[in-house]
C-alpha positions in Angstrom: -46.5 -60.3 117.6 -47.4 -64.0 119.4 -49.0 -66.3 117.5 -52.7 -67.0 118.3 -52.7 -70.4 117.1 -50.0 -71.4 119.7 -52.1 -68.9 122.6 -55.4 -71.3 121.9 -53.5 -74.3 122.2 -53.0 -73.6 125.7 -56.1 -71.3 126.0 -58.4 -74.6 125.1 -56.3 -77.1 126.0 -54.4 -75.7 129.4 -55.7 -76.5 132.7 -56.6 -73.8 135.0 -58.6 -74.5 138.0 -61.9 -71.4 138.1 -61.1 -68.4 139.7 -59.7 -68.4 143.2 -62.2 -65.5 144.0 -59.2 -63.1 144.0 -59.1 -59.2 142.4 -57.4 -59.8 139.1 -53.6 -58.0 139.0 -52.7 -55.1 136.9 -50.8 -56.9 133.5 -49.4 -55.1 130.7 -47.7 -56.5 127.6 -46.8 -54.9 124.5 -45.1 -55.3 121.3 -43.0 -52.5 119.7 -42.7 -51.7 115.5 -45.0 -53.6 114.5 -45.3 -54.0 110.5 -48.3 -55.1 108.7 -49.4 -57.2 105.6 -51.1 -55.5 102.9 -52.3 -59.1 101.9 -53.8 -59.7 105.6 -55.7 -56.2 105.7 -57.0 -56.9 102.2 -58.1 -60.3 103.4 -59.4 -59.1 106.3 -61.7 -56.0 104.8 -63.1 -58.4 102.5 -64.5 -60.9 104.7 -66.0 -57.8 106.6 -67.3 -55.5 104.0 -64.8 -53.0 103.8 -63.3 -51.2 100.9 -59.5 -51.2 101.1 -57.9 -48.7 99.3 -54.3 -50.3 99.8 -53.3 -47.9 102.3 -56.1 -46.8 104.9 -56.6 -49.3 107.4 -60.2 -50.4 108.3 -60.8 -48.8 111.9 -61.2 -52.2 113.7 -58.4 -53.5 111.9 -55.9 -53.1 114.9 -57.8 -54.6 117.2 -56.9 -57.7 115.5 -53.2 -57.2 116.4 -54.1 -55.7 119.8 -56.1 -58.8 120.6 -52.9 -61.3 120.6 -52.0 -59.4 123.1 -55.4 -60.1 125.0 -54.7 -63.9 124.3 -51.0 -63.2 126.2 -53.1 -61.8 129.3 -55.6 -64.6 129.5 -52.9 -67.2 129.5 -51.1 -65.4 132.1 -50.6 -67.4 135.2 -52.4 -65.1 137.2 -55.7 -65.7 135.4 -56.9 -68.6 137.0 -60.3 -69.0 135.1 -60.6 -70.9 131.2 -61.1 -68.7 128.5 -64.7 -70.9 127.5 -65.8 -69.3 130.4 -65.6 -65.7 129.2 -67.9 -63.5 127.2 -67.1 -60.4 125.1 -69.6 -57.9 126.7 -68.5 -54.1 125.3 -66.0 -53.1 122.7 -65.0 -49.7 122.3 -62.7 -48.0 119.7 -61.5 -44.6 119.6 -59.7 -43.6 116.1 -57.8 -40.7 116.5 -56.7 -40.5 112.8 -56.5 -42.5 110.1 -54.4 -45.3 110.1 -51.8 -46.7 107.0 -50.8 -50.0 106.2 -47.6 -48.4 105.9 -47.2 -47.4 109.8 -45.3 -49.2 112.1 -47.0 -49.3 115.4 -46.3 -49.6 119.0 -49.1 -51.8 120.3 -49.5 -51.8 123.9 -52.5 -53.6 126.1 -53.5 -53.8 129.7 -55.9 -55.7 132.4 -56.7 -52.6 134.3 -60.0 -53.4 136.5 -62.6 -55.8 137.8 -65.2 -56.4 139.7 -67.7 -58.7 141.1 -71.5 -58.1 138.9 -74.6 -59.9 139.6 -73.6 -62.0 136.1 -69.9 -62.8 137.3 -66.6 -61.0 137.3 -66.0 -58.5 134.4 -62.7 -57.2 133.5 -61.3 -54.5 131.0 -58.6 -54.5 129.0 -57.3 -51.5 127.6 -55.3 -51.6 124.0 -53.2 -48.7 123.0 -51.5 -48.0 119.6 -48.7 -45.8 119.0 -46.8 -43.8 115.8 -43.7 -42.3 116.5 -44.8 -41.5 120.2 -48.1 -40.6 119.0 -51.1 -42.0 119.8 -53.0 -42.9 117.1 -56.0 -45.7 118.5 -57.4 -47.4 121.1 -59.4 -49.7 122.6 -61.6 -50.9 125.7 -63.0 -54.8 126.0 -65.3 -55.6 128.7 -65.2 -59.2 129.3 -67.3 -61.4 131.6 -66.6 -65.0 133.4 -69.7 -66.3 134.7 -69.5 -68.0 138.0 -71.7 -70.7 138.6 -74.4 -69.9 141.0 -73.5 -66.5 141.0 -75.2 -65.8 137.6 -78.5 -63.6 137.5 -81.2 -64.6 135.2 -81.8 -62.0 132.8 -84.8 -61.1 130.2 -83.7 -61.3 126.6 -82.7 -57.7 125.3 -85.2 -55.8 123.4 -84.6 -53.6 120.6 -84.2 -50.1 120.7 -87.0 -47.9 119.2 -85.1 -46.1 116.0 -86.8 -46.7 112.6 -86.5 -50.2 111.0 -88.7 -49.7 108.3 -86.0 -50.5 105.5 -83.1 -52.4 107.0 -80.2 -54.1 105.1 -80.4 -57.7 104.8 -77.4 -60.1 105.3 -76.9 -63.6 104.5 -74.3 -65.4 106.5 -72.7 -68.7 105.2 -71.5 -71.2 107.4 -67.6 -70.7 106.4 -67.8 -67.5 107.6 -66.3 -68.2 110.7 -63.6 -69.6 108.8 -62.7 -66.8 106.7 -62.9 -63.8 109.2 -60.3 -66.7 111.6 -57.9 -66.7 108.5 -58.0 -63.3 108.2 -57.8 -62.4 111.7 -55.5 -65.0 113.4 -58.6 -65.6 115.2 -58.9 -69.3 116.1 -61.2 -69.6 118.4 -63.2 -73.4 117.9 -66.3 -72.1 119.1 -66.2 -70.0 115.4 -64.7 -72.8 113.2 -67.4 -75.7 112.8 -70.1 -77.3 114.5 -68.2 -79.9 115.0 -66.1 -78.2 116.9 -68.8 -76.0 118.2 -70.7 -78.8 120.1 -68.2 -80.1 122.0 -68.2 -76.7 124.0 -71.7 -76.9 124.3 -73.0 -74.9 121.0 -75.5 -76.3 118.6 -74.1 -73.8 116.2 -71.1 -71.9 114.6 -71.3 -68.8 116.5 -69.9 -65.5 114.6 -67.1 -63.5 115.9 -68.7 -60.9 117.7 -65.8 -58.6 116.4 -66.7 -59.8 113.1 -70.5 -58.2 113.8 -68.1 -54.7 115.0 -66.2 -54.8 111.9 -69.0 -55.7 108.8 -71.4 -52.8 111.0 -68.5 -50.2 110.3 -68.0 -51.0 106.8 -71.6 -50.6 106.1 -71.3 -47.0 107.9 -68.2 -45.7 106.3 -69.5 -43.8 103.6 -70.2 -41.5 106.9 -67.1 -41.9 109.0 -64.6 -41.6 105.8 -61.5 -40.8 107.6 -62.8 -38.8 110.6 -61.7 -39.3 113.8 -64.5 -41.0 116.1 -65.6 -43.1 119.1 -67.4 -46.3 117.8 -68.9 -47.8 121.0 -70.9 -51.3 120.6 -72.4 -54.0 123.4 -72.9 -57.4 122.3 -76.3 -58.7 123.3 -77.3 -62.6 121.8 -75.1 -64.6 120.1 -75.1 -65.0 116.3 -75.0 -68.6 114.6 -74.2 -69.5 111.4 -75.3 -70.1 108.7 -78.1 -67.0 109.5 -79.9 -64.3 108.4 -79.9 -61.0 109.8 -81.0 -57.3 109.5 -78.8 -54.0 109.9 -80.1 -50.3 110.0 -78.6 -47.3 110.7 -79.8 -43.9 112.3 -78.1 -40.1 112.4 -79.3 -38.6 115.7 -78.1 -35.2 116.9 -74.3 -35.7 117.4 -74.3 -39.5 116.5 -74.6 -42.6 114.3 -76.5 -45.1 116.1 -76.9 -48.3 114.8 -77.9 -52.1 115.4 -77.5 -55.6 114.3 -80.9 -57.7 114.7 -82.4 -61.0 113.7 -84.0 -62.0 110.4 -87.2 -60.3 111.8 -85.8 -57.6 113.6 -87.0 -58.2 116.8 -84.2 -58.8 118.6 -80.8 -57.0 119.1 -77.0 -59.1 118.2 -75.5 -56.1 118.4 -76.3 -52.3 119.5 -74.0 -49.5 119.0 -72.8 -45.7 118.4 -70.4 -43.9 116.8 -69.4 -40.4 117.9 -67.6 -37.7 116.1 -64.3 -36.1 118.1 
């Protein structure tokens, strides 16, 4: 698999010129048998919450594989637009099974649509990951570049109505940013220290949004176990660090439904839904 740190050095530090207004090509790359750490996956479960067993694999986990092969599209050539200039909108995962540490897997991930929005031009990439032929997960990431003067004013999202009457309450420390980077490969300097933060135009340490994905899941897996499932999630307002925030969770007919809010709950980080298959 590519190294991230080398990707971000010419993701932040490249020049492209803005997008030359252009439909974005089909790109695929992939990267066959790939092993993993049992160290990495136990780092990485910790800094989100999850309970590793030493063999079953967290269900975000290979998203952090698949998304060095994100960082191979976005330095592609043919994107013409900076990274700094993109925002993770939609993550969807669908495990078909439960994964192992022990697997070798056949990771796989394409740039498949775009179009022009009212906020800018999103963009999906599709990640795929194989066993033996079989497919075993996958994921969708809808991504947004604003364009300036193109970009709509929008109201701030509202919460949903589900019951928040006795919602978990998490501390976040200022490192964490840090932590979830060394666990993840994840080196983006918008997450690492305000320092680093302000000179892309952030007051704050902002949290990995997948971060948010992951520590939700971990709080919900007494109910997912090892079923197989659609976790769908939208990011709606950054997160900065160090913060407080609340987390509650809902069983609806056929669903989990769940969201990630300020201190007060008042406003949603994070909304999202995981379906049984």
């Amino acid at each position: 698999m590519p190294s991230l740190f080398s990707l971000y050095r010419k993701i932040f530090f490249g020049r492209k010129p803005g997008w030359d207004e252009q439909p974005l090509p089909m790109i695929k790359v992939s990267s066959p048998n790939v092993a993993l750490a049992t160290d990495k996956v136990e780092q990485y479960a910790k800094v989100c919450g999850f309970e590793f067993d030493g063999q079953t694999l967290p269900p975000t986990y290979l998203y952090v594989m698949a998304f060095r092969l994100h960082a191979m599209i976005f330095t592609h050539e043919a994107i013409t637009f900076p990274l700094l200039g993109m925002i993770h909108l939609k993550n969807s995962i669908t495990l078909h099974r439960a994964t192992s540490v022990a697997e070798n897997y056949d990771i796989e991930c394409s740039l498949t649509t775009s179009q022009m929005t009212d906020s800018g031009l999103e963009f999906e990439l599709v990640s795929k990951a194989f066993v033996a032929g079989e497919l075993v997960w996958e994921s969708l990431s809808t991504y947004l570049y604003r364009i300036e003067g193109k970009t709509k004013r929008v109201r701030p999202p509202k919460a949903s109505d589900m019951n928040w009457d006795a919602p978990e309450a998490w501390s976040l420390s200022e490192d964490l940013g840090r932590r979830y980077a060394k666990a993840s490969g994840d080196y983006n300097l918008i997450h690492l220290h305000p320092v680093l933060s302000k000179r892309f135009g952030f007051d704050r340490v902002l949290a990995h949004g997948m971060w948010s994905k992951g520590r939700c899941i971990a709080q919900v897996m007494p109910e997912i176990v090892n079923k197989p499932c659609k976790i769908d999630v939208a990011f709606k307002l950054p997160l900065f660090m160090p913060g407080n925030v609340s987390f509650s969770a809902e069983q609806q007919q056929d669903s989990l439904v769940f969201e990630l809010r300020d201190q007060k709950g008042r406003r949603p980080h994070l909304t999202g839904e995981i379906s049984f298959l």
